[in-house]
Every structure is written in C-alpha cells, then in structure tokens.
PAMAR-878788 format. One record per residue (C-alpha): z, x, y; residue in one letter. Coordinates in steps of 0.02 Angstrom, whole numbers, plus 50000, padded with zeros to 5 digits. Each point is the difference from the previous one (the first is absolute). Example, Ala and Ser with C-alpha at 12.3 -4.5 7.8 and 13.67 -1.06 7.14 Angstrom:
{pz = 50390, px = 50615, py = 49775, residu = a} .
{pz = 49967, px = 50069, py = 50172, residu = s} .
END
This chain:
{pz = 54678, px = 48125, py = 48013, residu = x} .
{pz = 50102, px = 50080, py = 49871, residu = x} .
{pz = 49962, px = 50114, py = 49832, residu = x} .
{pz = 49930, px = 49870, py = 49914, residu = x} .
{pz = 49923, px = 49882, py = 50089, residu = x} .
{pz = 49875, px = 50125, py = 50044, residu = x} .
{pz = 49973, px = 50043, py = 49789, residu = x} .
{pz = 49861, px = 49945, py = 49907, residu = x} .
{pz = 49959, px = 49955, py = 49811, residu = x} .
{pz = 49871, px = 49985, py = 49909, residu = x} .
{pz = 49994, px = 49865, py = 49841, residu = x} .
{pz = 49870, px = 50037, py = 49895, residu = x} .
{pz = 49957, px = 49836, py = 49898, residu = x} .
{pz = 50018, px = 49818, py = 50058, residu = x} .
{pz = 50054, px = 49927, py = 49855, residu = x} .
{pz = 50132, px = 49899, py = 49943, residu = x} .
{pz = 50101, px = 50178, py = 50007, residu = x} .
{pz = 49938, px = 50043, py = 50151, residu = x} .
{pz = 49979, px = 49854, py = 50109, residu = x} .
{pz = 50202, px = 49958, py = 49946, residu = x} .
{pz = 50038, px = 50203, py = 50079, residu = x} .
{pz = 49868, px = 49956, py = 50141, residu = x} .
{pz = 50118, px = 49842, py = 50054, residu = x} .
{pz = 50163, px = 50109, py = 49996, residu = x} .
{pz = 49913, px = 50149, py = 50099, residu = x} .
{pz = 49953, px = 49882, py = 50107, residu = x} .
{pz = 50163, px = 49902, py = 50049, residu = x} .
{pz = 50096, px = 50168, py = 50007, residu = x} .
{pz = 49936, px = 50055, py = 50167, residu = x} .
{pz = 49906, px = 50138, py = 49963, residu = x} .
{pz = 49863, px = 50057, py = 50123, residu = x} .
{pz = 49840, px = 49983, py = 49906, residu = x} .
{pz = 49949, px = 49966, py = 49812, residu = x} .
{pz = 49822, px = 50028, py = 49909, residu = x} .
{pz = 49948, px = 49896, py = 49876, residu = x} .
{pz = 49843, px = 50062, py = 49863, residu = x} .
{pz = 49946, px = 49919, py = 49873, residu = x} .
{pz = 49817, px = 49974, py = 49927, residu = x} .
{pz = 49991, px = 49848, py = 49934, residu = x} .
{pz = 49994, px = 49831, py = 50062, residu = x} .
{pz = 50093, px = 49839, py = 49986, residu = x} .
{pz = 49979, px = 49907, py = 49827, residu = x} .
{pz = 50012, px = 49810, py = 49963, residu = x} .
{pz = 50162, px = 49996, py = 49918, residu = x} .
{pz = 50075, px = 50150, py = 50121, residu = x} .
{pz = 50063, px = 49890, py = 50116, residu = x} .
{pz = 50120, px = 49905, py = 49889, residu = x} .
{pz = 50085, px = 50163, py = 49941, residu = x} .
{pz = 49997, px = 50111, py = 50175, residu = x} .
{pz = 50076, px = 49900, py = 50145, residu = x} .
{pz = 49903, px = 50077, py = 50133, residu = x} .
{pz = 49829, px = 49946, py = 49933, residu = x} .
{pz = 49941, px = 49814, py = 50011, residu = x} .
{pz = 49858, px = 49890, py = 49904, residu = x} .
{pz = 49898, px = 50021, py = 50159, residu = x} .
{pz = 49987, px = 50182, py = 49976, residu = x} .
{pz = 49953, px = 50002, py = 49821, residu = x} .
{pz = 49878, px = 49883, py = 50030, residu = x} .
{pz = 49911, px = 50114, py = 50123, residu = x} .
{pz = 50068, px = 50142, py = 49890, residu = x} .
{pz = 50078, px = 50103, py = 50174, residu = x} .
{pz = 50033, px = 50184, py = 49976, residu = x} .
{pz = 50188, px = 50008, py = 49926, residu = x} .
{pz = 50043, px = 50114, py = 50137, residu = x} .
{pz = 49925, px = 49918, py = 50143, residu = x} .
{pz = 50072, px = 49822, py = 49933, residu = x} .
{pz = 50191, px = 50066, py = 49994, residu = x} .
{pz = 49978, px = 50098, py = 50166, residu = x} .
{pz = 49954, px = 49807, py = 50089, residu = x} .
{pz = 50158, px = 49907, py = 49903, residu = x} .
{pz = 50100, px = 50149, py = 50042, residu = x} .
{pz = 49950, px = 49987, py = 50197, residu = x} .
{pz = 50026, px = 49822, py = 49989, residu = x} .
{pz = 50167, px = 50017, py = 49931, residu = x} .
{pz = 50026, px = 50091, py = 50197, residu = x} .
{pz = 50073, px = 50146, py = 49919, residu = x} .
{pz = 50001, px = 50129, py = 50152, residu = x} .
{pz = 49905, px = 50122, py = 49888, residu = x} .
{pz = 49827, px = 50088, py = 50021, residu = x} .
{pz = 49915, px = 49932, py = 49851, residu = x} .
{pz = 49845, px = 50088, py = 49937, residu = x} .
{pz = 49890, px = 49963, py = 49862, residu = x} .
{pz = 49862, px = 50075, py = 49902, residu = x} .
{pz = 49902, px = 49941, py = 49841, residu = x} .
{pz = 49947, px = 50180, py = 49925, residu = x} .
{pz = 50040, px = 50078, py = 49830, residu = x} .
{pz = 50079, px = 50155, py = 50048, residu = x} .
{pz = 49929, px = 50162, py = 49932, residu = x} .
{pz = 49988, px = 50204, py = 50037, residu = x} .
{pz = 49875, px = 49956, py = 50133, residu = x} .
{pz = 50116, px = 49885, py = 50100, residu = x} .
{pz = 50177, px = 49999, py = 49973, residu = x} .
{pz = 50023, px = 50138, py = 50136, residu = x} .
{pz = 49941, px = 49894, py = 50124, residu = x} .
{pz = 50084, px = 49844, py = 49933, residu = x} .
{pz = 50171, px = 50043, py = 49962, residu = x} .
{pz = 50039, px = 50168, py = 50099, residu = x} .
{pz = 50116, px = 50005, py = 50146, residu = x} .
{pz = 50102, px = 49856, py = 49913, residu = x} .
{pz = 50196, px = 50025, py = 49968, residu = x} .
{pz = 49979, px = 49945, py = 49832, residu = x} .
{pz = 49891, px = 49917, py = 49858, residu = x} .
{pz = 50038, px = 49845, py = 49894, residu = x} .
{pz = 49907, px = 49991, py = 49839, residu = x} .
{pz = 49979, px = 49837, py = 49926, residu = x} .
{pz = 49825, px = 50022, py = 49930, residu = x} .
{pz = 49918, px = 49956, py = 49827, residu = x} .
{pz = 49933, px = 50156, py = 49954, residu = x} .
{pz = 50078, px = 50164, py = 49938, residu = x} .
{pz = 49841, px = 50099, py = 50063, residu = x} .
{pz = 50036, px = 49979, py = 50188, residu = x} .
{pz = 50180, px = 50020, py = 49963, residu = x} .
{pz = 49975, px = 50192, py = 49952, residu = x} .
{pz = 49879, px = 49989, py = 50170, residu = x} .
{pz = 50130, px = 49946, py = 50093, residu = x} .
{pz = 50143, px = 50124, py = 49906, residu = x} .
{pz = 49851, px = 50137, py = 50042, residu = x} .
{pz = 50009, px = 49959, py = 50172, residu = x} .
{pz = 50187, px = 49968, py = 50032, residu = x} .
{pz = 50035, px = 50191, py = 49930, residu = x} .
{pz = 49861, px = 50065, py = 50132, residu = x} .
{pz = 50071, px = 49921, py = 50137, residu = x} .
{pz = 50179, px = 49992, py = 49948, residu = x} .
{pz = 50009, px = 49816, py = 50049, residu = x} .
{pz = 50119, px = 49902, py = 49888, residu = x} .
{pz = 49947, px = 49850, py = 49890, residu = x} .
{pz = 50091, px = 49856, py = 49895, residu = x} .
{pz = 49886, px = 50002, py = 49820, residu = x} .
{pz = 50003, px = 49856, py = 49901, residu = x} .
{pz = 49975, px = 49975, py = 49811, residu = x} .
{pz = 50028, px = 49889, py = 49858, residu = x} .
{pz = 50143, px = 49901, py = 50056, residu = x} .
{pz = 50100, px = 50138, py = 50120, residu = x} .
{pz = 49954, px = 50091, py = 50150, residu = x} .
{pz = 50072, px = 50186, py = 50051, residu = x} .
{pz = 50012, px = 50076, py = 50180, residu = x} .
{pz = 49886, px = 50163, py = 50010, residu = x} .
{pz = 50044, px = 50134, py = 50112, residu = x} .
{pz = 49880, px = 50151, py = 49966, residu = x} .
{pz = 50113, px = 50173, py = 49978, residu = x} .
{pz = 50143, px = 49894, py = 49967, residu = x} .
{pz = 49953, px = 49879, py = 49855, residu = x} .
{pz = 49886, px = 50019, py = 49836, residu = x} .
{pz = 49805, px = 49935, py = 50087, residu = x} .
{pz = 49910, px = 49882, py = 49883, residu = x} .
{pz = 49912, px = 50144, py = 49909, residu = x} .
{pz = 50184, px = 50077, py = 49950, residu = x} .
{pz = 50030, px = 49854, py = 49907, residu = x} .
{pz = 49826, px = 49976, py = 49927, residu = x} .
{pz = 49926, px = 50183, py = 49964, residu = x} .
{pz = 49843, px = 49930, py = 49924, residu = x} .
{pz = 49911, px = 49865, py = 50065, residu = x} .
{pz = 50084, px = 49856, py = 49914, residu = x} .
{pz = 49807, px = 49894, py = 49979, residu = x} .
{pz = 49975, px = 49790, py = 50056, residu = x} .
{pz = 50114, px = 49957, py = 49856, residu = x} .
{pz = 50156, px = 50053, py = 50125, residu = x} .
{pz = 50104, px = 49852, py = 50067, residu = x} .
{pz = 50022, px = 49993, py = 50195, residu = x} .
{pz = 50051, px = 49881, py = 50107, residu = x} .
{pz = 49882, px = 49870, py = 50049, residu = x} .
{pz = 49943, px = 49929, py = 49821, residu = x} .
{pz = 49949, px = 49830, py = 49971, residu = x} .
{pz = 50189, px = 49960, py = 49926, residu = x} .
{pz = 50099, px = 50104, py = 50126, residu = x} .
{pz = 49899, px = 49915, py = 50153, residu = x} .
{pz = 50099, px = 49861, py = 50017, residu = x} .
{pz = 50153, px = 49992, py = 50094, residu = x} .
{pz = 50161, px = 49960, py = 49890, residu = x} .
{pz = 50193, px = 50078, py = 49993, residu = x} .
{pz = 49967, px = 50123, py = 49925, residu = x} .
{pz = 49852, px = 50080, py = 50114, residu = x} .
{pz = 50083, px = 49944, py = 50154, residu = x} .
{pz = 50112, px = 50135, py = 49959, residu = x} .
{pz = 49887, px = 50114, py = 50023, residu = x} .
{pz = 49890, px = 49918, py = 50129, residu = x} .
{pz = 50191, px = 50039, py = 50103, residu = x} .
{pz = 50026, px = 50178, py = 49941, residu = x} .
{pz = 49831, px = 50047, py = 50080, residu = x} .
{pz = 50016, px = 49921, py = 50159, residu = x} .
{pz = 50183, px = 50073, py = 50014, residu = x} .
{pz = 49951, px = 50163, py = 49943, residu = x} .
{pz = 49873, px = 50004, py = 50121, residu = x} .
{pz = 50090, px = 49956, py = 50130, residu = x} .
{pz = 50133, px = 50126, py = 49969, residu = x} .
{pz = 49885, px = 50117, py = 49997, residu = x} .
{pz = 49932, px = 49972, py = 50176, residu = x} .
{pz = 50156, px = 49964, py = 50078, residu = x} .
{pz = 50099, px = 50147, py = 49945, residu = x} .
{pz = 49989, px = 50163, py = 49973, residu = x} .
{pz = 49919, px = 50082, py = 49827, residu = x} .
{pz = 50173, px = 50072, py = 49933, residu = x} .
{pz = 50085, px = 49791, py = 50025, residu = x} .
{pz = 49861, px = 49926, py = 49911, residu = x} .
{pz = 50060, px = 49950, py = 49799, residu = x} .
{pz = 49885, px = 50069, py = 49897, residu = x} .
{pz = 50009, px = 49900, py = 49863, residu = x} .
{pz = 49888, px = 49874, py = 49869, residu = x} .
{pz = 50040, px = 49818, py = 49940, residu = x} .
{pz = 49935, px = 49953, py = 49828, residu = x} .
{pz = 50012, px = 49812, py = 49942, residu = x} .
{pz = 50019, px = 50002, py = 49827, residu = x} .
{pz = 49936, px = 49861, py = 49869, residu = x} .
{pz = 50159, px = 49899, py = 50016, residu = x} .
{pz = 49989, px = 50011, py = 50208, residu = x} .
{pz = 50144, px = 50131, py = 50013, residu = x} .
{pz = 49985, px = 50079, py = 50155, residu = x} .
{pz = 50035, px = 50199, py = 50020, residu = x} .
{pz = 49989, px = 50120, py = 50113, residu = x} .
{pz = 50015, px = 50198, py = 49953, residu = x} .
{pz = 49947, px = 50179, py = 50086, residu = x} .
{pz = 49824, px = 50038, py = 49994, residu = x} .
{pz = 50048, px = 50190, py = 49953, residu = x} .
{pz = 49909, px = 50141, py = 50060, residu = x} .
{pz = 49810, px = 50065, py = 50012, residu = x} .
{pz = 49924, px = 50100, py = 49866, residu = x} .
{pz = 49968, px = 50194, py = 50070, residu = x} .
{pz = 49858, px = 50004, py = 49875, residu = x} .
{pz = 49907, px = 49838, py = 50089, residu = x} .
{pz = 49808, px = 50019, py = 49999, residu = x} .
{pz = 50027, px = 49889, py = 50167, residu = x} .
{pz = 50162, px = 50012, py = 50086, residu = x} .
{pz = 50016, px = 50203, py = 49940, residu = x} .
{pz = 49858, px = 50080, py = 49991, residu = x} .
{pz = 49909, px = 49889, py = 50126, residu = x} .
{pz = 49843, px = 49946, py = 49891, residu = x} .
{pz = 49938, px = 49860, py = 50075, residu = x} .
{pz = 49904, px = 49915, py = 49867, residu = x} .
{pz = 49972, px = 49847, py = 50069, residu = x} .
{pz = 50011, px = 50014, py = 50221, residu = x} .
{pz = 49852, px = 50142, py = 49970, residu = x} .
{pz = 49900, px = 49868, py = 49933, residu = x} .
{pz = 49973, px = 50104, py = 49805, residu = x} .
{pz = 50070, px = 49870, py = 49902, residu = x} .
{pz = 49904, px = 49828, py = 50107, residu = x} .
{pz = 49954, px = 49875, py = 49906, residu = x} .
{pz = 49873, px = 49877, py = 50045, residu = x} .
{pz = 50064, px = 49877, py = 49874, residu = x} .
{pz = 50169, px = 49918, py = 49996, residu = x} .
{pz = 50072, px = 49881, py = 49877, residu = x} .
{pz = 50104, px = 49890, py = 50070, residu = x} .
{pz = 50170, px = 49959, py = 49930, residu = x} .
{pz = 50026, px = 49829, py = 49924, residu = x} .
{pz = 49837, px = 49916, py = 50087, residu = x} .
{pz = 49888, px = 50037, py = 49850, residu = x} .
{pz = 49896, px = 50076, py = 50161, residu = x} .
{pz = 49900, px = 50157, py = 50037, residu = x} .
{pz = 49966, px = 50081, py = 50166, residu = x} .
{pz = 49855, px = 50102, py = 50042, residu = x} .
{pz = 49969, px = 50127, py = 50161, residu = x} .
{pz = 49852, px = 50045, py = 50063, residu = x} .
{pz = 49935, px = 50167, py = 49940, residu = x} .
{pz = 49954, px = 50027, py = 50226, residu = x} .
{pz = 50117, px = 49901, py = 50082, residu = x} .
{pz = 49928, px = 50042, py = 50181, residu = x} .
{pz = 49881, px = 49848, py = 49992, residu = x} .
{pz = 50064, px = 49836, py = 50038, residu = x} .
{pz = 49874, px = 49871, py = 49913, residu = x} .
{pz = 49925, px = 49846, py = 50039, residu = x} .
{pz = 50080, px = 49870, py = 49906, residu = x} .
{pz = 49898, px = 49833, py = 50082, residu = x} .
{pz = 49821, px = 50105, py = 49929, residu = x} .
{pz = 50099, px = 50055, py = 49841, residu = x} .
{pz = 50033, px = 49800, py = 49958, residu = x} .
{pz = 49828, px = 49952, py = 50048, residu = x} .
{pz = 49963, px = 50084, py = 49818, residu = x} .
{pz = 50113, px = 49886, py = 49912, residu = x} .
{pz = 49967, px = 49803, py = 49979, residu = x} .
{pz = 50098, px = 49887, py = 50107, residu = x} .
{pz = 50094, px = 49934, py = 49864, residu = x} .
{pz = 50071, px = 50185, py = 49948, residu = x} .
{pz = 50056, px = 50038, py = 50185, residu = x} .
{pz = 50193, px = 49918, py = 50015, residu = x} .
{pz = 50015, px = 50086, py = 50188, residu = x} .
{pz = 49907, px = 50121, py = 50110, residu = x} .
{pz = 50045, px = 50053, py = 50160, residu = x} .
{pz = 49983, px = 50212, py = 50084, residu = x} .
{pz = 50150, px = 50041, py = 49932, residu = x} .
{pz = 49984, px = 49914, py = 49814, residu = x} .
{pz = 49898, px = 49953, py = 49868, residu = x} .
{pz = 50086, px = 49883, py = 49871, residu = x} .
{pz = 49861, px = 50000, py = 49848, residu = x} .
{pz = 49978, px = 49933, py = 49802, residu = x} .
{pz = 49918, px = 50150, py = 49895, residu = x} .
{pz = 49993, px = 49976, py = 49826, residu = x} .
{pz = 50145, px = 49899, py = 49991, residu = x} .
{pz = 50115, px = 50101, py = 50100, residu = x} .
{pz = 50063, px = 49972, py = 50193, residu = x} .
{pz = 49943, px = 50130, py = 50092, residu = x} .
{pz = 50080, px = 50044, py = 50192, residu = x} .
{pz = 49892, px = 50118, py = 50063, residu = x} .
{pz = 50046, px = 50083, py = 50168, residu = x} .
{pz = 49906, px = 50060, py = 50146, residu = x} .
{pz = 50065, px = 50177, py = 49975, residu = x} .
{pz = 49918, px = 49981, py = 49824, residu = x} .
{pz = 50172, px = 49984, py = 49911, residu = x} .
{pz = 49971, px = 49861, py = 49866, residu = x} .
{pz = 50148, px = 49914, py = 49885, residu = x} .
{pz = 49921, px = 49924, py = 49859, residu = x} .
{pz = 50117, px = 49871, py = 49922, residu = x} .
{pz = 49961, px = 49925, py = 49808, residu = x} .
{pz = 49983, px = 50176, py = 49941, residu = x} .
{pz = 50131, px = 50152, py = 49925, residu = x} .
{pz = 49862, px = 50133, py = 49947, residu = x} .
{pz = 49982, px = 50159, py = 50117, residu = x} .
{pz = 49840, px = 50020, py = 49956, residu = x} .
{pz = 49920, px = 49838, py = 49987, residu = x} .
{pz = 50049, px = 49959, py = 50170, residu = x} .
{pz = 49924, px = 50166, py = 50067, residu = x} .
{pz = 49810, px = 49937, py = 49916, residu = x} .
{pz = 50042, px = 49841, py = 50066, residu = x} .
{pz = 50012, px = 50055, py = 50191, residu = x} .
{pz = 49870, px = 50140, py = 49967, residu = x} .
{pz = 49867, px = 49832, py = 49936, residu = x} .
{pz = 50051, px = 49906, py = 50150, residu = x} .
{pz = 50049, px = 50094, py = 50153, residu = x} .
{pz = 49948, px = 50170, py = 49959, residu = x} .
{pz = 50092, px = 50154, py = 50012, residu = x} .
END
C-alpha cells in the first residue's frame, strides 16, 4: 500500500458541494474518507445531489449516512465513514483529528472559523470555501480564515453552500474539481509541491486562479495563537443557516440523549410527520421542527435568533 492509499479526508458537509468532492475522493483511491454533516435528506435534495434518492428524503436519512451507502454501492475500495453531528469546540477533536486534511463545504461561516481554529492547532491543512471560490489553507504558510476576516464578518457573509450556489452547474463544478484536486495533492505529495492557490468564478463565469499570499504576523489566530472559537469562548448555541431561511439550536447540556418516542407523545398525531430514536420530525407554530436525540433541533419556517430560542425553550426545554 502506497502514500496515499493509506491517507484519509475528512468532508465536512454533504451537500451538493460536498457530496460532488465526496464522489471524486472516493474514485481516486484514497484509503479512507469521513463524511459530517447534520442535516438530513430533503424532498427536493435528491433531484439536485446525485447521490441522494426520493427514497431517502422520504424517510429523511442522515445526509452523511445516505452518501456513505451510495458511495459503498458505487464499490469504491474506500473506507467510508459517516456521521450526522454539527461539529463544535466539544467535538471536532475527536471528529476530524488524525486526518491528512479537511474539506470544507459547509453552510455556515461560524464552524468555518471552528474549523480554521482547529486546523492552526493542529497544523492540518484545509481547502475553505466561500462565495463562489475555494482557497487551499496551509497553516504557517498561507493567510488562516481569520487573516482574511479580522472581525467576525456576522450571518450576512456569503459561503459556499447557499440556497443558489447548491446546485451543481459550470460554473461550481469548477470548484467542486479544484477541491477534490487540491486535496488530493495535498495528500499525495509533499507540503512544499502542493499549489497553494484560490479560484474565484466571477459574475460572467471567468475562471481564475491566483496565490493566496502570505499569513498576517499580527493574526489573533494563526499568530498569536488565540483560539477564539476551538476553546469553546465564542460557542454559539444558535446558528442561522445560510440560504434555508432555517435556524439551529444546541442544547444548553448536550450529555443527555432524549427520548424522542415520549417527547412526541406530547404532540397530537396529526403534528408528528416522523418519530423514530434518532429523530423527531414535528409542526410547532407553523414551523418544521427536526429535533435530534442529542437535543440539537433545526427549526425550518423561521430566520429570527431569538424567536427560535423561546420556541425550543416552550417546547423542549433547555
């Protein structure tokens, strides 16, 4: 078994974005991919991702744990591994060390600074996405996320993964092939070999590719070391999702796992869409709410921080 065949990656997000890298991991021969993602399949999902089908939306399958089956199916040599979990301080350690490198395609620019947080600690490389480009990471030899954003930039920022980026087209095929190659490159060959580089897709669909430049010696994160967001000082147990008019909520003690079957027995048979130990698909007020058994809820129908905190508070508690 050579170099690379014995690698690992980790793609975090199974989106349109990142089930498309998933696919091209896959078929490359690497040794073993993880997939994360916290949400689950959506009616509708399956006609824009290729590796989800009608059958899983309709029993709304964990993302992850959907693409991991059409990916083993495929007979991809491979070790696939899934896991439906929002990643936070408490759990990316466990999740995503000891990988060769990280592949964001997620939705949210909170976990991105996480996951920037976490690739300076353990000097593991990542390919960052944003609005319409992606850029290879290398910490000590790149600018880190927080270089290029000193403050933190607030929901409003565009990132990959929005409701009119998600779909595969020309354009975002471009990128879905930078990230894959990048990643690639960066398990297959040695650090100093790798490009490091970013591809923007302008309005018009020209493609370009230029240096990422260097890292800023003054970085809170990547010079100094200040860890906002790995030590856990910066959490937040509310997340707006981009482009899904969405909110989700974390448990303020996530060391419970909860009882979803007694938790529906409070709600009338016509609110309950699906129940089962590891989900609880619910109407509240108007709004679809997936409710976990780690307590992690994503209310849909709702954009309002603080509405959707009362609402889980009313309902599920705290």
């Amino acid at each position: 078994m050579n170099h690379y065949e014995s690698s690992s990656a980790v793609v975090l997000g199974c989106g349109s974005v990142g089930t498309a890298v998933a696919a091209r991991l896959a078929g490359s021969g690497l040794g073993r991919v993880r997939l994360i993602d916290r949400d689950v399949v959506r009616p509708g999902d399956h006609r824009q991702i290729s590796l989800f089908t009608a059958e899983d939306a309709g029993k709304n399958c964990s993302r992850a744990q959907a693409a991991s089956l059409r990916l083993e199916e495929m007979g991809f040599s491979v070790q696939i591994e899934a896991f439906n979990e929002h990643l936070d301080h408490n759990n990316i350690r466990e999740l995503c060390g000891g990988f060769g490198v990280l592949v964001d395609c997620l939705d949210n620019y909170q976990t991105k600074f996480l996951v920037n947080d976490f690739s300076v600690s353990s000097s593991v490389p990542w390919i960052n996405t944003y609005d319409k480009g992606a850029r290879v990471v290398f910490p000590g030899r790149t600018p880190c996320l927080q270089c290029l954003y000193p403050e933190d930039p607030g929901p409003g920022w565009k990132c990959l993964g929005t409701a009119e980026l998600d779909k595969a087209t020309e354009d975002t095929d471009g990128i879905f092939s930078f990230l894959a190659a990048r990643a690639i490159r960066v398990l297959a060959a040695p650090g100093d070999s790798v490009p490091l580089d970013r591809i923007d897709i302008s309005e018009n669909g020209t493609i370009t590719t230029q240096s990422t430049g260097s890292p800023d010696s003054e970085c809170r994160c990547c010079g100094e070391r200040d860890l906002w967001w790995l030590d856990g000082r910066v959490a937040e147990r509310l997340t707006v999702l981009c482009g899904a008019s969405s909110v989700q909520v974390q448990p303020a003690i996530r060391e419970n796992r909860l009882d979803l079957p007694a938790i529906a027995e409070h709600f009338g048979a016509e609110s309950v869409n699906r129940c089962n130990d590891y989900l609880l698909q619910v109407r509240i007020e108007g709004c679809q709410v997936s409710l976990f058994s780690n307590g992690r809820a994503i209310i849909k129908g709702i954009e309002n921080p603080l509405a959707a905190r009362i609402l889980y508070s009313r309902y599920i508690g705290n």
